[in-house]
Steps between C-alpha positions, in 0.01 A plus 500: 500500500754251374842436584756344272823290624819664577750261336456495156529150503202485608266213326156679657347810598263529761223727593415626835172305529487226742273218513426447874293123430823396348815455725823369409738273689638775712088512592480805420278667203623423148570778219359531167778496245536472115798290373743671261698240400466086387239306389218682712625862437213770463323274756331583846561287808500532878826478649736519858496842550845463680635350142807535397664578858332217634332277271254219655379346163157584498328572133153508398428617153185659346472296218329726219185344464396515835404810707713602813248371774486181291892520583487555826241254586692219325800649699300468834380184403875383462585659814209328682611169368838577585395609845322189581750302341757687747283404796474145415817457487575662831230274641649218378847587612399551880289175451831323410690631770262418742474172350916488504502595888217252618696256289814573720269479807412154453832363394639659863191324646606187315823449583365588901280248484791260320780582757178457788480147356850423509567596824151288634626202300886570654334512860281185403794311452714635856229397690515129377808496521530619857196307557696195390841560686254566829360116422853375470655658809226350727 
């Protein structure tokens, strides 16, 4: 059964099968469309099935030449690399902000352990000093 776009602005139709190994942005399974309009009308790709209301970008076309599970693995393949691109990243952000708050750690610790010094060196210095005025009062 297929279903055709109510505007008639529309640049794509789409039919009512889903792909469920392909998911868009909205992660949820993309539509098989055919473009209408442009420089890839009369062509099939996968699409946001929440497009046009809420569009997330995502668009996979089946090139010609290739069959649709050669599609859809080269769109898995992109979403796999995507995915562990995605996950390095997040890794590496957490790493940073641990990094960032045991950086923060030791600076308090460092300026503890400066301040401790300064007031050990300021108490150094009172006691010879008292120690002094007690020799000269005797």
């Amino acid at each position: 059964m297929n279903a055709q776009g109510s505007s008639s602005s529309s640049s794509t139709t789409w039919r009512s099968k889903v792909s469920k190994n392909i998911v868009c942005n909205h992660n949820l399974p993309a539509v098989i469309r055919t473009a209408k309009k442009g420089a890839n009308s009369g062509k099939t790709f996968f699409g946001c099935p929440l497009w046009p209301d809420k569009p997330c970008g995502f668009f996979l076309l089946m090139e010609d030449s290739e069959s649709t599970s050669d599609s859809i693995v080269k769109g898995m393949q992109y979403e796999d690399i995507e995915g562990k691109f995605a996950n390095k990243v997040s890794k590496l952000k957490m790493k940073i902000e641990k990094l960032e708050k045991e950086n923060m750690e030791l600076k308090i610790l460092a300026n503890k352990h400066v301040k401790g010094e300064k007031v050990s060196l300021i108490g150094l210095i009172l006691s010879w000093i008292f120690f002094a005025i007690s020799q000269m009062i005797k």
